[in-house]
N, CA, C and O atoms as a CHARMM CRD file, in Angstrom:
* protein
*
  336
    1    1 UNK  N      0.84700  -1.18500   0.00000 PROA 1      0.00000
    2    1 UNK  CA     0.00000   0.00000   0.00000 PROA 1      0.00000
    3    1 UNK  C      0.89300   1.24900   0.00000 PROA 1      0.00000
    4    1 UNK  O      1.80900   1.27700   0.82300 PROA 1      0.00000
    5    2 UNK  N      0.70100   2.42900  -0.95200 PROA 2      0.00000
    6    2 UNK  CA     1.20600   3.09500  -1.82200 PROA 2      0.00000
    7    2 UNK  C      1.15700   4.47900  -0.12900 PROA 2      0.00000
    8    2 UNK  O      0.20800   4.50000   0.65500 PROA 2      0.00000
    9    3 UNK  N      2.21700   5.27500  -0.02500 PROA 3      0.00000
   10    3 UNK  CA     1.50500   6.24400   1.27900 PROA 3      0.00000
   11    3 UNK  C      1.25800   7.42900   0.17500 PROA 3      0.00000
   12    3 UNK  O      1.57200   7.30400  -1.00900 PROA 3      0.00000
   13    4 UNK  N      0.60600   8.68300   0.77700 PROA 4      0.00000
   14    4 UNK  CA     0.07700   9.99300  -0.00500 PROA 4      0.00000
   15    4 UNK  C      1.36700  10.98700   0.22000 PROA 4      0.00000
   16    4 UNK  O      2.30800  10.84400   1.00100 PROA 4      0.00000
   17    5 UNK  N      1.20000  11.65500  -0.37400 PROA 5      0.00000
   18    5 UNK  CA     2.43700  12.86400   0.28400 PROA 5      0.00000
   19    5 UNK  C      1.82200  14.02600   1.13500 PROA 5      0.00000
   20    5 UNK  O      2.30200  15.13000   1.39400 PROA 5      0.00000
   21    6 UNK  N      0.57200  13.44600   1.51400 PROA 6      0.00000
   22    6 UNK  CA    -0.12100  14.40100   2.93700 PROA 6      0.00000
   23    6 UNK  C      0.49200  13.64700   3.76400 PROA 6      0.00000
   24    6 UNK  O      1.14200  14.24700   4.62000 PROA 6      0.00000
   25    7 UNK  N      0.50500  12.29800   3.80000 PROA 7      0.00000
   26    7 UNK  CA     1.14000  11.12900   4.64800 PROA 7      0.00000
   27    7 UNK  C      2.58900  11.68400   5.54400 PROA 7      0.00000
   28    7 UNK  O      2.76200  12.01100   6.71800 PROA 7      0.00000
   29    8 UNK  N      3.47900  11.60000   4.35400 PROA 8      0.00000
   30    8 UNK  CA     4.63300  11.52600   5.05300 PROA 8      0.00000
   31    8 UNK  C      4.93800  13.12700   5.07100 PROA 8      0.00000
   32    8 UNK  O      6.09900  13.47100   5.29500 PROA 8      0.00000
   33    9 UNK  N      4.14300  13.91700   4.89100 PROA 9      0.00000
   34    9 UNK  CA     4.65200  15.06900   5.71100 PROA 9      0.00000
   35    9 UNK  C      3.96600  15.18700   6.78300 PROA 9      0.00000
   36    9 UNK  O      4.64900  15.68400   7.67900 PROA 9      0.00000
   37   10 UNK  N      2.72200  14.90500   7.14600 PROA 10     0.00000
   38   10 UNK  CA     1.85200  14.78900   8.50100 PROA 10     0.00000
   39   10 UNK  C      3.51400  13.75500   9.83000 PROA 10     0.00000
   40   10 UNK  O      4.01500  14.10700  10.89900 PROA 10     0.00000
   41   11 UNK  N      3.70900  12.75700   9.10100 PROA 11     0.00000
   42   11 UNK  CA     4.51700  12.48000   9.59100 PROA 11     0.00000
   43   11 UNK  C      6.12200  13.11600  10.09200 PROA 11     0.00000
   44   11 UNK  O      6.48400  13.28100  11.25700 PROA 11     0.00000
   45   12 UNK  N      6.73800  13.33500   9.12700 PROA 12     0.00000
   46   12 UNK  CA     7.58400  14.39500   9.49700 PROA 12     0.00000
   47   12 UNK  C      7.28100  16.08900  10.38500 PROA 12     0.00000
   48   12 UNK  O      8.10500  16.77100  10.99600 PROA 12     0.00000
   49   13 UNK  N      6.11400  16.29800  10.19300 PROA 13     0.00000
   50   13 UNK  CA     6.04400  17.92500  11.15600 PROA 13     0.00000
   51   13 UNK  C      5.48600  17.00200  11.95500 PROA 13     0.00000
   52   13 UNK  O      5.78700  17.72800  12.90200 PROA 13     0.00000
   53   14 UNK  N      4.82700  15.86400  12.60300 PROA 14     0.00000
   54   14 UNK  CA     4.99600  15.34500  13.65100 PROA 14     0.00000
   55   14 UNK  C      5.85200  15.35400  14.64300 PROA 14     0.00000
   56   14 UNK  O      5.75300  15.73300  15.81000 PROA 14     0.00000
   57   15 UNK  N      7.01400  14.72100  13.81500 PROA 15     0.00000
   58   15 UNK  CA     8.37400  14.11900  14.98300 PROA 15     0.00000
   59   15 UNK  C      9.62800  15.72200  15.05400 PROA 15     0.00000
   60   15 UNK  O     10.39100  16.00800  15.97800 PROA 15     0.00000
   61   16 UNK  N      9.40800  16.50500  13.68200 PROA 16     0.00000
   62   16 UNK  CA     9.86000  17.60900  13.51800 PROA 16     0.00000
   63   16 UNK  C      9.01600  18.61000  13.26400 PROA 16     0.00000
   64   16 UNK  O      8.61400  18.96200  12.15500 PROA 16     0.00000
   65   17 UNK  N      8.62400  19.28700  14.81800 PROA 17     0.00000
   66   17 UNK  CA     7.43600  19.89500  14.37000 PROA 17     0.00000
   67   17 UNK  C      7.59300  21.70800  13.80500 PROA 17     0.00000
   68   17 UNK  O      6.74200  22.56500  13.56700 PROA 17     0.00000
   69   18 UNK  N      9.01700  21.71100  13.76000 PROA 18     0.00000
   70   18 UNK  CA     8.72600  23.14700  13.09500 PROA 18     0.00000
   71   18 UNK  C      9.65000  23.26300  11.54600 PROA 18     0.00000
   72   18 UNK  O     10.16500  24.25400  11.03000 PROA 18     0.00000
   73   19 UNK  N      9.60800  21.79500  11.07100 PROA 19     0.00000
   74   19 UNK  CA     9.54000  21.89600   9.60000 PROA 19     0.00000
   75   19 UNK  C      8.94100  22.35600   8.43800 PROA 19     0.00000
   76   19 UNK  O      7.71500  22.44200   8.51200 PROA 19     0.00000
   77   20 UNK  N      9.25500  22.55400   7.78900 PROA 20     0.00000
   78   20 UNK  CA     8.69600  23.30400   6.57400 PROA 20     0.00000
   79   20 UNK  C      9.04400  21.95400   5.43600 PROA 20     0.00000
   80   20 UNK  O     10.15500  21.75300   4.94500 PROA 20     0.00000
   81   21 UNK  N      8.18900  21.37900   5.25700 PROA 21     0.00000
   82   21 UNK  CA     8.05800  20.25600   4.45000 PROA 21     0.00000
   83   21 UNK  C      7.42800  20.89800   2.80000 PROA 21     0.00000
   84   21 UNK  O      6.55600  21.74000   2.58300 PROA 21     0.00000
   85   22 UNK  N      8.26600  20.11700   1.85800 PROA 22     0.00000
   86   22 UNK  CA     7.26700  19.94000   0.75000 PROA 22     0.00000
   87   22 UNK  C      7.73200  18.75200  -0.10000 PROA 22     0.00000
   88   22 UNK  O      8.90200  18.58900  -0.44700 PROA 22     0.00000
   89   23 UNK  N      6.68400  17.91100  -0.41500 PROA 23     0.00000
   90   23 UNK  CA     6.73500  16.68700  -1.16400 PROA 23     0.00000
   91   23 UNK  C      6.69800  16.92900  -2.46200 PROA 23     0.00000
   92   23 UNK  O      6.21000  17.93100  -2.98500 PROA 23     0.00000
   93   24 UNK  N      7.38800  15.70400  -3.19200 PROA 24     0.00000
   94   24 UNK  CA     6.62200  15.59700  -4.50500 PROA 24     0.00000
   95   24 UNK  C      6.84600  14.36300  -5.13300 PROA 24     0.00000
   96   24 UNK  O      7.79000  13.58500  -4.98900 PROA 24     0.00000
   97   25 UNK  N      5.74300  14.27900  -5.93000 PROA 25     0.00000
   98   25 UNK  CA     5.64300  12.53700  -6.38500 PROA 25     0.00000
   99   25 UNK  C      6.46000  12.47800  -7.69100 PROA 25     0.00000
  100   25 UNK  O      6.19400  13.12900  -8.70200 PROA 25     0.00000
  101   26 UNK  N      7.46400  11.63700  -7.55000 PROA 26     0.00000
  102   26 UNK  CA     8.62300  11.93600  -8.46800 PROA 26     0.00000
  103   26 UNK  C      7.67900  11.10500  -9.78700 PROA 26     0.00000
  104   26 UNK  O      7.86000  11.37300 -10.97500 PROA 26     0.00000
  105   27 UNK  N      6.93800  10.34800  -9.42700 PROA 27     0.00000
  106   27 UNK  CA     6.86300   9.18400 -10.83800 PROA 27     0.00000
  107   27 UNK  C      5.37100   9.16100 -11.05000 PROA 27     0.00000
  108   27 UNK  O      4.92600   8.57800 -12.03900 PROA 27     0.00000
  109   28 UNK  N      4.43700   9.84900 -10.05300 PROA 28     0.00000
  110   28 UNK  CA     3.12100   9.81300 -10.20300 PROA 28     0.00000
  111   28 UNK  C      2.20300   8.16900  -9.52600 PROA 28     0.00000
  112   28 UNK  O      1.03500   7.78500  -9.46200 PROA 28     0.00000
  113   29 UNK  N      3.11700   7.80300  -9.26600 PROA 29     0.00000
  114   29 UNK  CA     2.68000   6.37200  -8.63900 PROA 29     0.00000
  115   29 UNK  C      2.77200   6.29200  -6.97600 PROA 29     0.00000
  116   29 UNK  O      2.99000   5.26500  -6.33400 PROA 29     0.00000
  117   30 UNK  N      2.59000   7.39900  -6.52800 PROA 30     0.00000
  118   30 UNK  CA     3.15100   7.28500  -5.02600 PROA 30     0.00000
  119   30 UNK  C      3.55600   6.45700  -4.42600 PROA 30     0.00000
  120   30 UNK  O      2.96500   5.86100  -3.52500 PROA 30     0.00000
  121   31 UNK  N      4.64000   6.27000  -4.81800 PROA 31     0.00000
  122   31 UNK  CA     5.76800   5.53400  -4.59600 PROA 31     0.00000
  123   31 UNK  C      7.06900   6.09200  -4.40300 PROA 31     0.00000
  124   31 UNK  O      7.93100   5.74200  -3.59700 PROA 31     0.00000
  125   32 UNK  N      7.08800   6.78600  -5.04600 PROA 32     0.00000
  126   32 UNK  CA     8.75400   7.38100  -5.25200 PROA 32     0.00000
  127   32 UNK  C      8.57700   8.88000  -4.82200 PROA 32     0.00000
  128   32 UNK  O      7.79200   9.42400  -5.59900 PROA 32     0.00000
  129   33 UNK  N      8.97900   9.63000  -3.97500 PROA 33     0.00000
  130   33 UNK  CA     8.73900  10.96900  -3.62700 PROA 33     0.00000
  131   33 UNK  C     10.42300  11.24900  -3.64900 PROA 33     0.00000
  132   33 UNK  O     11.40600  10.50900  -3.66600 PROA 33     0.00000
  133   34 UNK  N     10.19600  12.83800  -3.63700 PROA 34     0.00000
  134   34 UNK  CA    11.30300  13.74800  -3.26100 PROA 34     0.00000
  135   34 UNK  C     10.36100  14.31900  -2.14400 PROA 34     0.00000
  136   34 UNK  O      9.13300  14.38200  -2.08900 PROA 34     0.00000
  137   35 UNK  N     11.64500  14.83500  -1.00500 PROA 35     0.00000
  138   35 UNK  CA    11.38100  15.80900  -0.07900 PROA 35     0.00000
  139   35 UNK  C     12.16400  16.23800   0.49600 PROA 35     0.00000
  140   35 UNK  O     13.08300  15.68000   1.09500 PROA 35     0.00000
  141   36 UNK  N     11.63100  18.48500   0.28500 PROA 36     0.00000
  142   36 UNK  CA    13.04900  18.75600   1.17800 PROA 36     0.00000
  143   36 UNK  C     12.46600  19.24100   2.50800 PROA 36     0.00000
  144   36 UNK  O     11.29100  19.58800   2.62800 PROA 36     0.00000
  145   37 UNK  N     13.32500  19.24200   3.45200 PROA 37     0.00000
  146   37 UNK  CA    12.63100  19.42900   4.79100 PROA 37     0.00000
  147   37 UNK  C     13.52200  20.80700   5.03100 PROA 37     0.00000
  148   37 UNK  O     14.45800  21.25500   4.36800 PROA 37     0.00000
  149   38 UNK  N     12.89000  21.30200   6.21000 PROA 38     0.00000
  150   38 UNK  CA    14.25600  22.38500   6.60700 PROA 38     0.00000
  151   38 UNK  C     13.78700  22.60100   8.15700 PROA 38     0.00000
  152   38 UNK  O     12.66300  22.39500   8.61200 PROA 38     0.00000
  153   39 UNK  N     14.68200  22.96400   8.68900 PROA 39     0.00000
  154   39 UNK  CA    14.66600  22.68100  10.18400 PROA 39     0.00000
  155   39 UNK  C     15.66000  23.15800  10.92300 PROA 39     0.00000
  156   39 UNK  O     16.85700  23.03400  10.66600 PROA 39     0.00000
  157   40 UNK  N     15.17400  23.72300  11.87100 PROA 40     0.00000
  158   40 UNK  CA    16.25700  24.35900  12.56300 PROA 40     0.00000
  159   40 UNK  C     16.65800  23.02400  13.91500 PROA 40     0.00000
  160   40 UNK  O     17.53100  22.98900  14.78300 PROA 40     0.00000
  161   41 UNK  N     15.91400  22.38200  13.66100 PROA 41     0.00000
  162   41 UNK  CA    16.46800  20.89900  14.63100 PROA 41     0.00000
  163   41 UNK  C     17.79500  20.17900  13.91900 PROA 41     0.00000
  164   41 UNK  O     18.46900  19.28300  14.42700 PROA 41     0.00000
  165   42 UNK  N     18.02800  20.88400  12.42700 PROA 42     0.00000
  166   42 UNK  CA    19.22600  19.97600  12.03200 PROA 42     0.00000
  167   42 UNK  C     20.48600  20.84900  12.21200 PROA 42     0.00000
  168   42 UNK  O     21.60500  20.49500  11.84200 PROA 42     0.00000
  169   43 UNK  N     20.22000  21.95200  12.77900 PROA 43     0.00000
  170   43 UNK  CA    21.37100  23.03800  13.54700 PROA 43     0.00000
  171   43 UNK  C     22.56100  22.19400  13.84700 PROA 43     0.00000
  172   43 UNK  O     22.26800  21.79800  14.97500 PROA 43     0.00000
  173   44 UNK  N     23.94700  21.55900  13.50500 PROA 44     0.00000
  174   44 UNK  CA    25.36200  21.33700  13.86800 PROA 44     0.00000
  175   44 UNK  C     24.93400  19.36600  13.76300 PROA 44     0.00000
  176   44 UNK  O     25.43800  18.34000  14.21900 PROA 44     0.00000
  177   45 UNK  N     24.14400  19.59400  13.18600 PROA 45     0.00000
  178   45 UNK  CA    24.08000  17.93100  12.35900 PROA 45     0.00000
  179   45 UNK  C     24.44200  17.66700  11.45900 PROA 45     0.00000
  180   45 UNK  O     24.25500  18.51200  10.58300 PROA 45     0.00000
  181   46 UNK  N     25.24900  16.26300  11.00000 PROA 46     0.00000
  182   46 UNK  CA    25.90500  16.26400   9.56400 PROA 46     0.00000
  183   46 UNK  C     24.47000  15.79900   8.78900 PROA 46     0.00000
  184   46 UNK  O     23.41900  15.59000   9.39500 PROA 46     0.00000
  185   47 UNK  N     24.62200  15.69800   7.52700 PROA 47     0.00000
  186   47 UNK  CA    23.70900  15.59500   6.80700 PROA 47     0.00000
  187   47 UNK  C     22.98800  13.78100   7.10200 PROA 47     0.00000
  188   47 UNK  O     21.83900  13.36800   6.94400 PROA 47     0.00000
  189   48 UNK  N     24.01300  13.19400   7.48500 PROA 48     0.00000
  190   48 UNK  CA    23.63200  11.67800   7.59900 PROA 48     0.00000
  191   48 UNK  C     22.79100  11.74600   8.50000 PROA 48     0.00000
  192   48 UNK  O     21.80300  11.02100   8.38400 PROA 48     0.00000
  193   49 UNK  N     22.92400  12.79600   9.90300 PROA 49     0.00000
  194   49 UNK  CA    22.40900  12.99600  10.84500 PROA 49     0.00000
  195   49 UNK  C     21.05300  13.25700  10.59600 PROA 49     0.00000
  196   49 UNK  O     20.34000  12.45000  11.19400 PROA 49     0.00000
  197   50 UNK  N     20.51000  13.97600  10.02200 PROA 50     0.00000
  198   50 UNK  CA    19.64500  14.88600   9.21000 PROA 50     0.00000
  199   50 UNK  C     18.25100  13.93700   8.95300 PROA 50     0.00000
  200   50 UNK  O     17.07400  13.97700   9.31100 PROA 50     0.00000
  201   51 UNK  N     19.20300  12.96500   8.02400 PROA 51     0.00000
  202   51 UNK  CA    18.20000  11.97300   7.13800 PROA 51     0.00000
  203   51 UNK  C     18.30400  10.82100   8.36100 PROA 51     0.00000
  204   51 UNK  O     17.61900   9.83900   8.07300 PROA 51     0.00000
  205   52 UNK  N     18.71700  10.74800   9.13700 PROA 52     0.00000
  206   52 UNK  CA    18.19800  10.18700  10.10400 PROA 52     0.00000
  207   52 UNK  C     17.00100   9.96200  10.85400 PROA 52     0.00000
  208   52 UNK  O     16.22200   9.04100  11.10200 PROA 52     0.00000
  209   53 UNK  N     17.20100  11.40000  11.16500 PROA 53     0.00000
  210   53 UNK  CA    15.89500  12.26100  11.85200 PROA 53     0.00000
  211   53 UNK  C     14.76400  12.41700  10.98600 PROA 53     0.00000
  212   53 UNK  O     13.63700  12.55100  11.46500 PROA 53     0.00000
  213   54 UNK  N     15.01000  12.40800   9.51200 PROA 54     0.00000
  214   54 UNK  CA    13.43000  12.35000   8.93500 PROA 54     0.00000
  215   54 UNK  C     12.99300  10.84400   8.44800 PROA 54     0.00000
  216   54 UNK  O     11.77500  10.66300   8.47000 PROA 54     0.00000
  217   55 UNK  N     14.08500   9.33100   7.85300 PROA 55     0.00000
  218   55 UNK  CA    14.02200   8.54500   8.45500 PROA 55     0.00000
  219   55 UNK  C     13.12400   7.58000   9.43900 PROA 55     0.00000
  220   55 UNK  O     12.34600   6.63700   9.29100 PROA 55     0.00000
  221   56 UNK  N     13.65200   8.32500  10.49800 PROA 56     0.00000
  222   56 UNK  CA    12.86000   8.10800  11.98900 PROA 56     0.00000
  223   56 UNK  C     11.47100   8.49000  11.98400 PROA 56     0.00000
  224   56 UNK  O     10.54100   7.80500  12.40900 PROA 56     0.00000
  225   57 UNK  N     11.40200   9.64800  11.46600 PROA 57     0.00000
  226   57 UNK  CA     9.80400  10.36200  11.70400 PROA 57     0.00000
  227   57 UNK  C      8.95900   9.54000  10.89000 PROA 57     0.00000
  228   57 UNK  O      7.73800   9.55800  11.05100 PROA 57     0.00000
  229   58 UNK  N      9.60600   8.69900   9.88400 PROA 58     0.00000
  230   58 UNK  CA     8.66400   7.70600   8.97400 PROA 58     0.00000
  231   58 UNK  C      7.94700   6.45800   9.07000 PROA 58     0.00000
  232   58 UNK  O      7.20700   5.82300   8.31900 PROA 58     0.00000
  233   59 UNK  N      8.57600   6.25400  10.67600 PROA 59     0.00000
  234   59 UNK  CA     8.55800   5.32700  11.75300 PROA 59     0.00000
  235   59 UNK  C      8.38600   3.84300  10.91800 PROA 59     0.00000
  236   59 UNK  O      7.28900   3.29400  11.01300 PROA 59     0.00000
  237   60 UNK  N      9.15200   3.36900  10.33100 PROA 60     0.00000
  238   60 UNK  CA     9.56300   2.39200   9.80700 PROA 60     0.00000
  239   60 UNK  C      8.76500   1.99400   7.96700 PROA 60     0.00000
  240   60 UNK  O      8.68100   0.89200   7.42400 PROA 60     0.00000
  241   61 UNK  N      8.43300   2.98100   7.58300 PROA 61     0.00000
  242   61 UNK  CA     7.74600   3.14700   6.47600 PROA 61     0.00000
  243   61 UNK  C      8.34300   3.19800   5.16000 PROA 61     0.00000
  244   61 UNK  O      7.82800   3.04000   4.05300 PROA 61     0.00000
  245   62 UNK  N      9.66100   3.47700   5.54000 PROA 62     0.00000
  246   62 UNK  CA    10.53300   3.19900   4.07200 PROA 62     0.00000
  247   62 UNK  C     10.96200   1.72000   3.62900 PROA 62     0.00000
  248   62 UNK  O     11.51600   0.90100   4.36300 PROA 62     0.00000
  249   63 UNK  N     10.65300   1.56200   2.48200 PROA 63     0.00000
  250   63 UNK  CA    10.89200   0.03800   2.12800 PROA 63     0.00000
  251   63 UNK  C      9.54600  -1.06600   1.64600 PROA 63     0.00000
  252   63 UNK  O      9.54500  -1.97800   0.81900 PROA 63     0.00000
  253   64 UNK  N      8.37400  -0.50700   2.60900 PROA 64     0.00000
  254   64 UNK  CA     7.56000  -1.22000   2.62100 PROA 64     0.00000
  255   64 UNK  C      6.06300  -0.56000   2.20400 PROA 64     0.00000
  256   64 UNK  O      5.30300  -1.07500   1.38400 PROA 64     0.00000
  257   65 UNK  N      5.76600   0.85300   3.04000 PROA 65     0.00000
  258   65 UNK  CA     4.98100   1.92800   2.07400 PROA 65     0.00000
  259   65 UNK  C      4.91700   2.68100   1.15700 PROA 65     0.00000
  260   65 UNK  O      3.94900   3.11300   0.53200 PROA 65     0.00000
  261   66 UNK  N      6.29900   2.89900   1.03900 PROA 66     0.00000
  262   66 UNK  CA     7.20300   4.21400   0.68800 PROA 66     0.00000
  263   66 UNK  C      8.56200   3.65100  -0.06000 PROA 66     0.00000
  264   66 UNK  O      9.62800   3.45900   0.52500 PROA 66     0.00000
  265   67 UNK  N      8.37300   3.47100  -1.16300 PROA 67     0.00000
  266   67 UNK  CA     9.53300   2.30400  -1.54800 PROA 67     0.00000
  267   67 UNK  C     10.90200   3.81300  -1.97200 PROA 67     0.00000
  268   67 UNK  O     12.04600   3.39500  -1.79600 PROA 67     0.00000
  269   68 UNK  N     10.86000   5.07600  -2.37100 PROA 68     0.00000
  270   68 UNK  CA    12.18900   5.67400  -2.86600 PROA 68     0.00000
  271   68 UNK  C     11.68600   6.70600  -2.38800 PROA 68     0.00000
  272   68 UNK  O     10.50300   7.02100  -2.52300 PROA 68     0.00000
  273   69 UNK  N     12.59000   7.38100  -1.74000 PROA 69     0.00000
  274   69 UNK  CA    12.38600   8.66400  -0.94100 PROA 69     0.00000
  275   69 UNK  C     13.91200   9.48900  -0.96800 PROA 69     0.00000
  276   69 UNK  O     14.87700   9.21300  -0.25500 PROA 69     0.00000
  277   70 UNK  N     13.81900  10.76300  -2.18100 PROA 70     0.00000
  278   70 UNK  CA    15.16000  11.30700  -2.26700 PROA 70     0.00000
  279   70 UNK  C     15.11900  12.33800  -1.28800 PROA 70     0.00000
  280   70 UNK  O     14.00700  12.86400  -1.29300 PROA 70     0.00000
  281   71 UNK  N     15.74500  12.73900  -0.61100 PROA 71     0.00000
  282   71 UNK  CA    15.85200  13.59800   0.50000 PROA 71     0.00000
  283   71 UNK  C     16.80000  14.41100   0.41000 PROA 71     0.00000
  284   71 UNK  O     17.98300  14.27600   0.10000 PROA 71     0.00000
  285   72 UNK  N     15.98300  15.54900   0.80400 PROA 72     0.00000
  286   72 UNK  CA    17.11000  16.84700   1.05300 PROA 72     0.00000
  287   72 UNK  C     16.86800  17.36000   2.46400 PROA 72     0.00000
  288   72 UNK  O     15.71800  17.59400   2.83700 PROA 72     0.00000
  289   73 UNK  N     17.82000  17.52600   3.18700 PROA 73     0.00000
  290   73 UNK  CA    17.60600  18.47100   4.58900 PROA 73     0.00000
  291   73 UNK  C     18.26800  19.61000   4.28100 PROA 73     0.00000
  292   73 UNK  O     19.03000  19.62600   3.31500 PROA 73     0.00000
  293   74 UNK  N     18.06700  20.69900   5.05000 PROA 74     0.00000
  294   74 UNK  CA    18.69000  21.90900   4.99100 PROA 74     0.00000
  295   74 UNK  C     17.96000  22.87000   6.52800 PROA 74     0.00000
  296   74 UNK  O     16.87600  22.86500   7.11200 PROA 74     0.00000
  297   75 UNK  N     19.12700  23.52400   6.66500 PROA 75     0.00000
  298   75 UNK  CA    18.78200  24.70100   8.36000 PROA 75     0.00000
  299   75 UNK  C     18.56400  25.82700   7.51400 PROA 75     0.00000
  300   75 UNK  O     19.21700  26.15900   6.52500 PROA 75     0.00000
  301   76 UNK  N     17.21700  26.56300   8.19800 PROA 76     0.00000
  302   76 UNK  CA    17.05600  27.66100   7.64000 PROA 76     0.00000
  303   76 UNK  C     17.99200  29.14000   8.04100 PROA 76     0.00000
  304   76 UNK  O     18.24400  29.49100   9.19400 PROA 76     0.00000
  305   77 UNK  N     18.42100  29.87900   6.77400 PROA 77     0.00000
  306   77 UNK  CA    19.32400  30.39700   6.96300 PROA 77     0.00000
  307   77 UNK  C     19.22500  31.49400   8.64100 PROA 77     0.00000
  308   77 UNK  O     20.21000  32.04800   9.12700 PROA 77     0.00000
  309   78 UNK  N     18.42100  31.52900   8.97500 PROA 78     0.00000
  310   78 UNK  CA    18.24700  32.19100   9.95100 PROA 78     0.00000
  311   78 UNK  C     19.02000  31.54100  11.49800 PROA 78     0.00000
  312   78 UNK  O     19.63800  32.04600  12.43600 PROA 78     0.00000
  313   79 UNK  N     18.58200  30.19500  11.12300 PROA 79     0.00000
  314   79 UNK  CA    19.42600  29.17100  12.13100 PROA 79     0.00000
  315   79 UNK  C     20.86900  29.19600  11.75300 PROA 79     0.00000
  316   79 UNK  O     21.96500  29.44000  12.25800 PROA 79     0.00000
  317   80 UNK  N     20.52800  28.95600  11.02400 PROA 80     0.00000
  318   80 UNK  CA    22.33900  28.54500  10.41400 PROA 80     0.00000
  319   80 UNK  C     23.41900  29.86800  10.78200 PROA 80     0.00000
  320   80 UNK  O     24.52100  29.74100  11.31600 PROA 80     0.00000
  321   81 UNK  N     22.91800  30.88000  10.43800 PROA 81     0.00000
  322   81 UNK  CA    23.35800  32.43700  10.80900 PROA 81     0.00000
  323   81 UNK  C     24.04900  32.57700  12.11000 PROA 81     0.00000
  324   81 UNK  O     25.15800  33.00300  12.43400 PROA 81     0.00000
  325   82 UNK  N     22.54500  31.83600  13.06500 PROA 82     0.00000
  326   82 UNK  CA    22.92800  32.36900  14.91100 PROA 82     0.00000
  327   82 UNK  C     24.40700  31.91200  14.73200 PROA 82     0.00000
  328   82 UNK  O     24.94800  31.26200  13.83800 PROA 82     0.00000
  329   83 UNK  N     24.99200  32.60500  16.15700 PROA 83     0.00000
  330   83 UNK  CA    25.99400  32.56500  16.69500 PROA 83     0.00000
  331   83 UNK  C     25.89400  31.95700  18.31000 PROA 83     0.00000
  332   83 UNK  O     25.36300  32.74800  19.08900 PROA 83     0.00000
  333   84 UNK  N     26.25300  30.90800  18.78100 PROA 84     0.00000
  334   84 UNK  CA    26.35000  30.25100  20.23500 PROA 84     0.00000
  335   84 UNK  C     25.73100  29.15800  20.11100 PROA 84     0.00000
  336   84 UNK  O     25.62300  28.39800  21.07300 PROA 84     0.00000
């Protein structure tokens, strides 16, 4: 069973709730999505770190609902900016 891309962003601003999510169905078969997230929770995380954390928020859904999921994380420049 195919997930929606209301799905896995309901999911991600779940576990990351002050993301700014946007999906998109790479192939029209919801199956294959892109998504970039941005987050100031990925503040002094490496990128592996990152896709971890959204990953996780999918709570075990890749592979089996959600078969290709290209991912981008990124800190919004405002985070990224601070200093301390």
């Amino acid at each position: 069973m195919a997930m929606s891309a209301a799905e896995i962003e309901g999911l991600i601003k779940e576990a990351i709730p002050d993301a700014s999510v946007r999906i998109e169905d790479l192939a029209g078969d919801g199956d294959h999505y892109a998504a970039y997230v941005t987050s100031a929770a990925f503040k002094g995380l490496t990128r592996v770190q990152q896709h971890q954390m959204v990953y996780q928020a999918l709570k075990g859904r890749m592979g089996d609902q959600l078969h290709a999921l290209a991912l981008q994380t990124l800190v919004p420049e405002s985070a990224a900016s601070e200093h301390g």
